[in-house]
N, C-alpha and C positions, 0 to 999 in steps of 0.2 A: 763703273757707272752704267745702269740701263740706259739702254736707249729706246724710241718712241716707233722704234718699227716692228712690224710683226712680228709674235712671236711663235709664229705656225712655221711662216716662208723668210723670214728675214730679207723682205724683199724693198718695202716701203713703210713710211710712217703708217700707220694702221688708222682707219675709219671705220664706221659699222658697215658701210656697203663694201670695204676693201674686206675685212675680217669675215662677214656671216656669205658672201656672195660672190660676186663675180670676179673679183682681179686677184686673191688670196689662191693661191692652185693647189693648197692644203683642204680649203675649203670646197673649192671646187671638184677636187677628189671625193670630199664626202658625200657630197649633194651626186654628185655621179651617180656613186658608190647607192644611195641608197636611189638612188631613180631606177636605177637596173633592177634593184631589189624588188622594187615595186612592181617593176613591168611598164614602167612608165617612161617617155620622155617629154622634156619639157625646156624653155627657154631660160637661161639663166639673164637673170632682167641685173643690173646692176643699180637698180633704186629698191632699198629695204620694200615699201609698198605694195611696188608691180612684181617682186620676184613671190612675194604670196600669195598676190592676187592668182598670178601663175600659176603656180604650183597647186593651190588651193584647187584652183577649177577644172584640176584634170579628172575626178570624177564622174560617171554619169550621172549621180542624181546628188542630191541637196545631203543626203546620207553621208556617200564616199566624198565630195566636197568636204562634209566637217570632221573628218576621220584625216583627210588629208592637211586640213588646215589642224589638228593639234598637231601631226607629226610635223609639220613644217614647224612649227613652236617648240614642239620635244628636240630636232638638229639645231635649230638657233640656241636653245638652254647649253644643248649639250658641246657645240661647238664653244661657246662662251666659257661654261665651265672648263674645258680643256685650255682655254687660253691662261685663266686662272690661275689652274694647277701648275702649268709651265713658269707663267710668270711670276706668281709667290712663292 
């Protein structure tokens, strides 16, 4: 029988703010993992919202803000798809 907790970190019942953000440390390696990528650092917010709001506007202009905000969208897909494949 599954059960209803993560299946990244096996740690807690899984939510979207546990799973795409801050308390998953599966997740939080990836968000890491691509912030160094970037050259970036940035606060991991534990509300879906504020953690893109975040991320989003680490940018200097209205450009790298929206180049930022799809890859924030492309780690949440891809993070999600990964839970997917695990779990089906």
């Amino acid at each position: 029988m599954q059960t209803l907790n993560c299946v990244l970190c096996d740690t807690v019942v899984e939510d979207t703010n546990h799973l795409f953000f801050f308390y998953c440390f599966a997740a939080v390696k990836i968000w890491n993992n691509i912030a160094n990528w970037l050259g970036i650092t940035f606060v991991h917010h534990p509300i879906t919202r504020l953690h893109l709001i975040g991320f989003e506007f680490m940018g200097y202009d209205k450009k790298e803000n929206k180049i930022l905000k799809i890859i924030w969208i492309a780690i949440v897909c891809t993070i999600w798809n990964l839970k997917n494949n695990i779990f089906f």
